[in-house]
C-alpha positions, 0 to 999 in steps of 0.5 A: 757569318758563313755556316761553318764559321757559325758552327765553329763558333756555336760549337758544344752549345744548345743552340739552334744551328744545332737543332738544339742539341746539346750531344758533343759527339753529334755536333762534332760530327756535324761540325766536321762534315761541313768543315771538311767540305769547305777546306779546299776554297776556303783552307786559309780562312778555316785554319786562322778562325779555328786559331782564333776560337781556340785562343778566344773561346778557350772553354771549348777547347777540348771540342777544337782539339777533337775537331783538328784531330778529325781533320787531321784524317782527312788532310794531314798537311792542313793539320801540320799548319795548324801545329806549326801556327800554333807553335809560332803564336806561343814563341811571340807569346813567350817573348812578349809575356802575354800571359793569356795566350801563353797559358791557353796557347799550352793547354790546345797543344795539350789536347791536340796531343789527346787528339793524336795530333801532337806527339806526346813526347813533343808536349814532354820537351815543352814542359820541360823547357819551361821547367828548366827556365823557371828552375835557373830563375830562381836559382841563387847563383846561375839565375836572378830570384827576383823574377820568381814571378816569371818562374811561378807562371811557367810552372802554372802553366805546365800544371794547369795543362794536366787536367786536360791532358795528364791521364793520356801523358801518364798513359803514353810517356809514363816515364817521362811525366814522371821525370817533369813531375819529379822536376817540378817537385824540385822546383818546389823545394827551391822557391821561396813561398810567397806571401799575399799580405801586401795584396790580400782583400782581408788585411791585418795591419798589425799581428793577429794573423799574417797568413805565413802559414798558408799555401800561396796560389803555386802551392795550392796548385800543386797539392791539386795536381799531386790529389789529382794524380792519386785519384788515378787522374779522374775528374768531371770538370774536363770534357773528353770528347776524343774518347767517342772519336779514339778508333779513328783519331789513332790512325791519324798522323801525330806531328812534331813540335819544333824547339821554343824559346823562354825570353832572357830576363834581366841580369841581376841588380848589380847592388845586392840591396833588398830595395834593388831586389825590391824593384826588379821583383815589382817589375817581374810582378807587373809582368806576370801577376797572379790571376785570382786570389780566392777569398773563400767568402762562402763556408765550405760547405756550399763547394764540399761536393767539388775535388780540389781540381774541380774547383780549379779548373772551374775558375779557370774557365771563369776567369778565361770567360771573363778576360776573353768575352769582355766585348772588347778584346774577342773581335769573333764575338764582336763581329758575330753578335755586333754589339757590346751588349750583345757580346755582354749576354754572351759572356754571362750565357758561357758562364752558366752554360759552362761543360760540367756536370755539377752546379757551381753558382757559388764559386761562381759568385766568389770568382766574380767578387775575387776580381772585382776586389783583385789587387793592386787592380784588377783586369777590367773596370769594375763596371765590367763586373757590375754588368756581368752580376747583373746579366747574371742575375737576369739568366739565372733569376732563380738561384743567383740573386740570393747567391749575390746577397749571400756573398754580400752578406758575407762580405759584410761580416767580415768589412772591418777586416777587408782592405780599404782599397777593397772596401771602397770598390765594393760601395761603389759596385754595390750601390751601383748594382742596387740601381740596377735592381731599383735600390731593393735590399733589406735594410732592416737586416742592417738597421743594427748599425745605428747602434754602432758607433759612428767609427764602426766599418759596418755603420761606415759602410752602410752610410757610404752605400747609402750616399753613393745611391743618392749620387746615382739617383735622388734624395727622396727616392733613396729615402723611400727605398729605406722604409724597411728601415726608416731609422737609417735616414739617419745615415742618408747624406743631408740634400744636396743644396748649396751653403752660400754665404750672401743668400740673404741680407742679415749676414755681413753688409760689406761682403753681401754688396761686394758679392751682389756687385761682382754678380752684376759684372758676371750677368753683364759679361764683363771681361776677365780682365775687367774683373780683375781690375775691379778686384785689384783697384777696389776690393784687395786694397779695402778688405784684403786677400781673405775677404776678396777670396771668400766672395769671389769664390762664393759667388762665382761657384753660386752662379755656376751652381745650377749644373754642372755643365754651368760649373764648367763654364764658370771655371773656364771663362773666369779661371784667371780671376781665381788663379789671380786671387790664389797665387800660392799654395796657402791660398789655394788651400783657402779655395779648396775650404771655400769650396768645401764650405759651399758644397758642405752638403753635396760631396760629389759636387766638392770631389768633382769640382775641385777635380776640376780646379785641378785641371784647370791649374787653379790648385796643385795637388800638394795644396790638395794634400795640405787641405784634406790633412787639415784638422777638420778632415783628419777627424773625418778619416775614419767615418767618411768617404769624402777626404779619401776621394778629393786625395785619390782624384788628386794622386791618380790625375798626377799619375795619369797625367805621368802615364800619358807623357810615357806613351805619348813620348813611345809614341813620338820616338817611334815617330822620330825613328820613321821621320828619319828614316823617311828623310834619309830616303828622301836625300837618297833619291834626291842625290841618286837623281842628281849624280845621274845628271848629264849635260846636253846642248840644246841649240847650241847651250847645255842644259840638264838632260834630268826632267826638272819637274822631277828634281823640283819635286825630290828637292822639295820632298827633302825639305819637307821630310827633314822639316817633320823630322825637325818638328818631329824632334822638337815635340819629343824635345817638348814632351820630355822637359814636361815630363820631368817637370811632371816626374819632379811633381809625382815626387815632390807629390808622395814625399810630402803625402807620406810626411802628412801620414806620418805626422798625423799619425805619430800622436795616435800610434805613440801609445802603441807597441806594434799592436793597435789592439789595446787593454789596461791603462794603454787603452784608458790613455786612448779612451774618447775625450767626452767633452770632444765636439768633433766629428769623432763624438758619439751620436746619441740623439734620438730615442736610442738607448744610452750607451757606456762612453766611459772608455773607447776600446771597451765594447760597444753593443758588441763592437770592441774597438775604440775610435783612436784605434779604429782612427789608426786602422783606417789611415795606416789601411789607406797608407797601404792602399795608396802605396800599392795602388801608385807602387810603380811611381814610389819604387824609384822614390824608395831610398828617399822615402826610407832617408826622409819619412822612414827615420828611426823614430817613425812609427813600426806601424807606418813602416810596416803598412808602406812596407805591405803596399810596397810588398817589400820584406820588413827585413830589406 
């Protein structure tokens, strides 16, 4: 990399192309002078990397604005264009709803503006644009309300802006910041408060708090800016780097900044229904979600030092850190540092190093964990997040860690209330994040929760770590990393041996030779068909599909038991003896129990290979349904993970499954649209060549003046098109019959999903009257049958001491909610989670939902908790 792309890109930090010295006003200096020097062979390349660092390096920004503005002095028809380009960026921006760019894109011009590059005014009218376009949004009768979220993200970005450019604005065009100050007040008045509950990390099925009260994300804002703005517009968080520069940078030239567009949004729904609404609202949100919602996991007491703004604006350049050095997006990272790695260190290195004068490791922390747990998703993968906490960790190893453990701590207290969802992605990051740091935690902090109840979220949790730990290592190393707390072995999974059936003679004689046969055919590598023929001629006629089921699948999952890669194996080379065995649904049922039973003490091994089975079209996704709401899984809701994978890998493999026959079609019309038009020119020259034939006599006979060779070769080209254009069509042709094959599948899939939910859950909640939290006789009518052998029993084994079991809800060592209850939170939470998760797919299915599921005896409950998912009003 040239010198001056490195300074560029180094700019504002401590780093050796600097010297190590961390003085803006000394860098900027620097920076300008070897800039300057190189503009006139290499303006082109200065100008779009400038560009690029501005929208990729956005925490630097009020650096890059200083820097324009100095050379704003020097060439003024260079700064023009850099004006202009950014005008261009932020007019595709709009119109194609990049949310990132649009936002970062504002806050450069704004301190462009700080820099004497951009007329204040010219700021004003664009603030003003967005203003006017968000208020006629959610006007109710000029605009279309459902696509408040569209306004709501105007109105941030035009208020996220200020801090970075406010004191000038109320300094230059006082009277005009008033005017959009008032304007947004007004728009403030208008919109309706939007309510978090369907996408909130702590969640309340029932009444105890719904959080009506509080400011939503806008609100907030908005009260920081209007505390900013009587504080005099003061705050630390936003270096100001043009104050060193102001003498100079007032003689430079401020440009203008030509008209934007906002795009047109969609009309209306025609039909005034609340499920119309519903579905245009979804897709505003999808379009212009919300980027952070905070979880205060922290007391207040760790960020009291902060203003309100500060703490904004300190996540925003948290967040902008995240997004843009995530090592794949910002190709400047990728091409300097090489590797993801690389880029990885970077993005931790600017999270430490970020320009503000007061510590933040705390908010730090939050803003990490408050994506990771961001729903209905969050922007990347949470290993993305697990990778950054480390790096984290090893930059910071003096303070961050405890910080982690602090927030973990917290998060802990507080899991009976956190989203299942949510509580399913921290197990997975935390145990993920204890491999990193060879499984080193004080368990002996959490070895209460043996004297939990097995149903309790706190014991769950920890069991669930525990066993996702073993997945990422092995047994005896996880037992050993428990020592602190050697009462816990008791939550560790059983080890991970296979339950086969016919291991030993002293089981039935009939079935142990049956399986010692086909073993012998599998070693022999007998044929598929040979087996089948063996099956269909000696064993389905002697002992019957139950019996045949069972030894076939026992016996080939033990041959393929060794490793996975023998697993696959297996399954490929004899798929169509098992689908010939499981012809239904209620076989395929029968094979799933078959292959629970044989993986009983290896849960990763039962998700991935009915996973697996999955693929192969071996099972459908509603037999996998039917097995998982199965009596002995049904009892297992509330304690364990295992149920809620199986279904989650069957749902999400449907809905990927949806999801590439979409993009695979986009892809194949765009393909169509170019065959076309390449056949279309084809013909083109091929007629235009034949009407410029002429006859010539050659020795007396006529002949065609036209090269031959040529026409041969445009006749031949015109076939070959129009034969891509035909195949090109019949692929679309293909893809789209498979993809409403696939679409009648998704729906079939949900509706007989939701029917499951609601038929379990219909015993349970009919005691219930809105509110899971019971008392009195309701609670002694829902107090745990002693003399249950289930799953959902007590454990009192040990040397434990005894504790009261003589009603559910009462408490026990201290946690009141009884099992039925807690049963009814963990399903009805799940039935929120998996709506919210696959709401695209269910929006177009709502009005058979609400005629099918969604009767008038279905429990409020279930209503409320699809409702949640969905985040539709109960009132639609």
């Amino acid at each position: 990399m040239s010198s001056w792309r490195s300074l560029v890109l180094r700019i504002g930090e401590k780093c050796s192309e600097y010297g190590g010295n961390a003085d803006y006003k000394d860098q900027l200096e620097t920076c300008f002078g070897v800039v300057r020097r190189e503009l006139l062979h290499a303006g082109e390349d200065i100008l779009s990397f400038l560009l690029e660092c501005a929208e990729q390096v956005p925490h630097k920004i009020p650096l890059y604005g200083t820097l324009v503005g100095l050379l704003n002095l020097e060439d003024e028809d260079f700064v023009r264009r850099i004006v202009e380009n950014t005008h261009d960026n932020l007019q595709v921006a709009l119109g194609t709803g990049n949310c990132n760019r649009t936002r970062i894109l504002m806050r450069f011009l704004t301190v462009l503006m700080c820099s004497k590059v951009l007329q204040p005014s010219a700021l004003v009218v664009l603030f003003e644009t967005l203003l006017s376009s968000a208020a006629t949004t959610v006007d109710e009768d000029k605009g279309n309300p459902s696509w408040q979220a569209c306004a709501d993200f105007y109105i941030t970005c035009v208020l996220s802006c200020l801090p970075w450019g406010g004191a000038e604005l109320v300094e230059q065009v006082p009277e005009e910041i008033d005017r959009v100050m008032v304007g947004i007040q007004a728009y403030m008045s208008i919109r309706r408060h939007v309510s978090d509950a369907g996408c909130s990390a702590f969640e309340y099925i029932d009444d105890r708090s719904q959080g009506d009260g509080e400011k939503d994300f806008l609100e907030d804002l908005w009260s920081r800016i209007q505390d900013l703005s009587n504080k005099g517009w003061k705050l630390e968080s936003v270096p100001r780097p043009h104050l060193s520069f102001e003498p100079q940078l007032v003689g430079g030239k401020s440009h203008d900044f030509g008209p934007l567009n906002c795009p047109e949004l969609p009309d209306p729904p025609a039909s005034a229904t609340g499920i119309a609404y519903g579905k245009q609202k979804h897709e505003a949100e999808l379009k212009y979600p919300q980027r952070i919602r905070r979880l205060n996991i922290f007391p207040a007491s760790k960020t009291e030092d902060l203003q309100p703004i500060d703490r904004f604006v300190v996540e925003e350049y948290l967040l902008d850190v995240l997004f843009f050095l995530n090592g794949c997006y910002n190709l400047l990272i990728l091409l300097f540092f090489v590797s993801c790695k690389a880029s990885r260190k970077e993005c931790a290195s600017a999270m430490v190093g970020l320009p503000v004068p007061f510590r933040y490791e705390y908010l730090m922390a939050e803003t990490i964990f408050s994506q990771i747990l961001l729903l209905p998703q969050p922007p990347f993968k949470p290993i993305y997040y697990t990778l950054v906490i480390m790096d984290l960790c090893k930059a910071l190893p003096g303070a961050f860690p405890a910080v982690v453990a602090g927030a973990v701590r917290s998060l802990f207290d507080k899991i009976a209330d956190l989203d299942m969802e949510c509580r399913t992605r921290l197990i997975l990051w935390f145990s993920h994040h204890l491999s990193n740091f060879q499984f080193i935690w004080p368990w002996e902090e959490w070895a209460y929760v043996l004297d939990l109840p097995k149903w309790a979220p706190q014991r769950v949790f920890v069991q669930e770590v525990l066993e996702r730990e073993v997945r990422l290592s092995y047994w005896d190393k996880i037992k050993q990393s428990i020592e602190s707390a050697p009462a816990l072995e008791e939550l560790l999974p059983p080890k991970a041996t296979t339950n086969f059936r016919y291991s030993a003679e002293d089981g039935d004689q009939t079935e142990y030779g049956l399986s010692s046969e086909l073993n012998g055919m599998v070693k022999e590598r007998l044929t598929f068909r040979e087996i089948i023929s063996w099956i269909e001629d000696q064993v389905l006629p002697a002992h019957g599909w139950d019996i045949t089921l069972r030894v076939v699948v026992q016996t080939l999952l033990n041959i393929g038991s060794k490793s996975f890669t023998h697993l696959i194996t297996v399954l490929e080379r004899y798929s169509q003896v098992i689908a010939k065995i499981c012809p239904d649904q209620d076989k395929q049922v029968m094979l799933i129990s078959e292959v629970s039973a044989f993986w009983k003490n290896n849960a990763q091994m039962t998700a991935i290979t009915i996973d697996r089975m999955m693929g192969y079209r071996l099972v459908s996704n509603v037999a996998i349904v039917r097995w998982v709401f199965s009596s002995s899984n049904v009892d297992q809701f509330h304690i364990s993970d295992r149920p809620w994978e199986i279904l989650r890998n069957a749902v999400t493999k449907t809905f990927n499954r949806i999801t590439d026959l979409r993009k695979e079609i986009s892809s194949l019309k765009k393909s169509v649209v170019s065959a076309k038009e390449a056949a279309s020119k084809a013909l083109a020259d091929l007629e235009d060549a034949k009407s410029k034939l002429t006859l010539a006599l050659v020795d007396g006979e006529p002949v065609l003046a036209e090269n031959p060779v040529k026409m041969k070769r445009l006749n031949s080209n015109a076939e070959k098109t129009k034969e891509e254009e035909v195949s090109t069509r019949e692929s679309l042709e293909a893809k789209e019959a498979l993809f409403a094959r696939a679409i009648d599948e998704i729906e079939a899939l949900f509706i007989f999903l939701y029917k499951s939910f609601s038929s379990v859950l219909a015993e349970p909640l009919r005691d219930t009257d809105g509110s899971l939290h019971l008392s009195g006789e309701a609670a002694d009518e829902m107090a745990i049958e002693q003399e249950d052998t289930s799953t959902m029993e007590l454990d009192n084994e040990g040397d434990r001491s005894q504790r009261s079991q003589s009603n559910g809800s009462k408490a026990i060592n201290g946690y009141n909610v009884g099992e039925k209850e807690q049963w009814c939170l963990s399903t009805l939470g799940y039935v929120k989670a998996f709506t919210r998760q696959y709401a695209s797919e269910i929006w177009p299915l709502v009005e058979k939902i609400d005629t099918e599921v969604l009767t008038e005896d279905v429990h409020p409950l279930l209503r409320k908790a699809i409702y949640s998912g969905l985040c539709r009003p109960n009132d639609f």
